[in-house]
N, C-alpha and C positions, 0 to 999 in steps of 0.2 A: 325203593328209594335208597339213593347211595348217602351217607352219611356226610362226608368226604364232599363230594361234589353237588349233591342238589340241594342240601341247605342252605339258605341264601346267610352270605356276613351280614348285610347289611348297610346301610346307604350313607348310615350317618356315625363311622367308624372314631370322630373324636368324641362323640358322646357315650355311645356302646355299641357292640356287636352281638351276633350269636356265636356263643363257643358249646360243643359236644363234649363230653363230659366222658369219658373213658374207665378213672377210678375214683370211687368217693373216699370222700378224704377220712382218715382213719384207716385207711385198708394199706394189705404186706400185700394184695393180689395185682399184679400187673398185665391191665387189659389192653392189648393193642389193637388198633384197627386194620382189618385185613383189607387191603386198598383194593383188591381184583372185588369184593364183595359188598364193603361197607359194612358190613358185621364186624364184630368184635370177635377175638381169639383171646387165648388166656395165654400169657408169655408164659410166665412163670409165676412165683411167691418169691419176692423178696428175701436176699439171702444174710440180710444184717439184720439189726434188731432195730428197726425204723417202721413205720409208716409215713403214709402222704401226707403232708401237713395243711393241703388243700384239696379241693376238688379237681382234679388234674382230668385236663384232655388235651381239646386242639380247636384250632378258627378252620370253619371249613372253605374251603377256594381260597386257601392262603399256600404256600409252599417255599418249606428252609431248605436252608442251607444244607441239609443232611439227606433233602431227600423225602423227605415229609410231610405230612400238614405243620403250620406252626404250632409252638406246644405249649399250655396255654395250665396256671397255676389259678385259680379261683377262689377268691377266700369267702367265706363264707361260716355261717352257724353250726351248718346241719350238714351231711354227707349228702348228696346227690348219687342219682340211681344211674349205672352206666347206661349212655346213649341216650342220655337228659338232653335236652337241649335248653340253655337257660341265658340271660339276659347278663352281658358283665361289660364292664367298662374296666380299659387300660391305665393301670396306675404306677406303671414302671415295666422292666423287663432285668432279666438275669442272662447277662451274658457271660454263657461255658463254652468248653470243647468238650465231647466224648470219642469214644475209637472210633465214630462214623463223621466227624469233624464238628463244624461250629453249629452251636444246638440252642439257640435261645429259647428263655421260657420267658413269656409274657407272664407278668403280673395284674392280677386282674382282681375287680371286686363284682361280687354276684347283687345285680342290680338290684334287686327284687328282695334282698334281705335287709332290713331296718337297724342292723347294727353296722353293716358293712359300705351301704347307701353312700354315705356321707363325704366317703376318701375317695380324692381326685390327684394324690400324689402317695408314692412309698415313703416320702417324706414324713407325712403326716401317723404313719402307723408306729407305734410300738417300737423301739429299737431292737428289742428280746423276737419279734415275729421275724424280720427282718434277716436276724442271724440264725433261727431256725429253718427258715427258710433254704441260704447256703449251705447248714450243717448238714441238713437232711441228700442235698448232690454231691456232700462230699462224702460221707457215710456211705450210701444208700448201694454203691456197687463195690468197695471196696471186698467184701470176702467173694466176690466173684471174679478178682483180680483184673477190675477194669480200672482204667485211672480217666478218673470228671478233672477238668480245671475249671472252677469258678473263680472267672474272672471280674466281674462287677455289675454291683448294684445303678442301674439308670431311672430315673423319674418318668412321669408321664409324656413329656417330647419326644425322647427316645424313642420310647415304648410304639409311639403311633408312627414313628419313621420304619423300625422295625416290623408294623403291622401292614403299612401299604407297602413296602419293599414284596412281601410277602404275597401279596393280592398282584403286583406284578410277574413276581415270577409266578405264579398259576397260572396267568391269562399268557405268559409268552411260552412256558415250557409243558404244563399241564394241557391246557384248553385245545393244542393246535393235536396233541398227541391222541388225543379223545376225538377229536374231527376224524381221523381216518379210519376208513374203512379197514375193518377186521378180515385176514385172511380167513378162508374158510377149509 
């Protein structure tokens, strides 16, 4: 099973999706998903003095701007075990650039958790999460001499234009590239 492409999103994307879960939240480790495998690789450790401030992955059959899966921020209680698969709904999105272009992260809340259940907008959270949230991509590569532009905070409309934008480009650039036959 590829992580990436056989988990299904799901049908009912303004309610919730399934997002893959890459690094749990509290962790300096950055797990990325190796696309030829669906397995997870280990990038690196974080080079500033940050962790995740969420449980961070990706929508799978989504595909950004960068080249990607979309990338997907989870808030939640508890830290999630990489290559969770968990239940979250869209309550905004953060749109950056990094050196591989425009990199949006979906903000999401982890459906299944009873503190975080409730919010249907980034509106609704905490202002201090909010700003944690941008501190952390503007920190978080600076001593590795990368420059993030975090550009803005969008609510839950956004979030789900940005989410099916995504589930389109899969199905035109992804889906058609996976149909052809492998040379041998």
């Amino acid at each position: 099973m590829h992580a990436w492409h056989d988990v299904e999103l799901g049908d009912h994307l303004e309610d919730h999706f399934r997002a893959v879960i890459e690094i749990p939240k509290g962790s300096k480790v950055k797990y990325e998903l190796d696309k030829a495998t669906g397995l997870l690789y280990l990038d690196r450790v974080l080079h500033s003095a940050v962790h995740y401030p969420a449980n961070y992955g990706f929508l799978p059959q989504t595909f950004g701007d960068d080249g990607d899966p979309l990338d997907v921020l989870v808030l939640g209680q508890e830290p999630v075990l990489p290559l969770c698969i968990l239940r979250a709904r869209a309550i905004g999105v953060l749109t950056m650039r990094d050196e591989k272009g425009q990199d949006d992260k979906i903000i999401a809340i982890h459906l299944d958790d009873p503190e975080y259940e409730h919010y249907h907008d980034i509106a609704e959270l905490p202002p201090h999460r909010l700003r944690e949230l941008e501190r952390f991509f503007l920190d978080y590569k600076v001593l590795e001499h990368k420059t993030v532009d975090v550009q803005d905070l969008h609510g839950r409309v956004e979030a789900g234009h940005v989410v099916r934008d995504a589930v389109r480009l899969y199905r035109e650039r992804v889906l058609p590239a996976r149909a052809r036959p492998t040379p041998h």
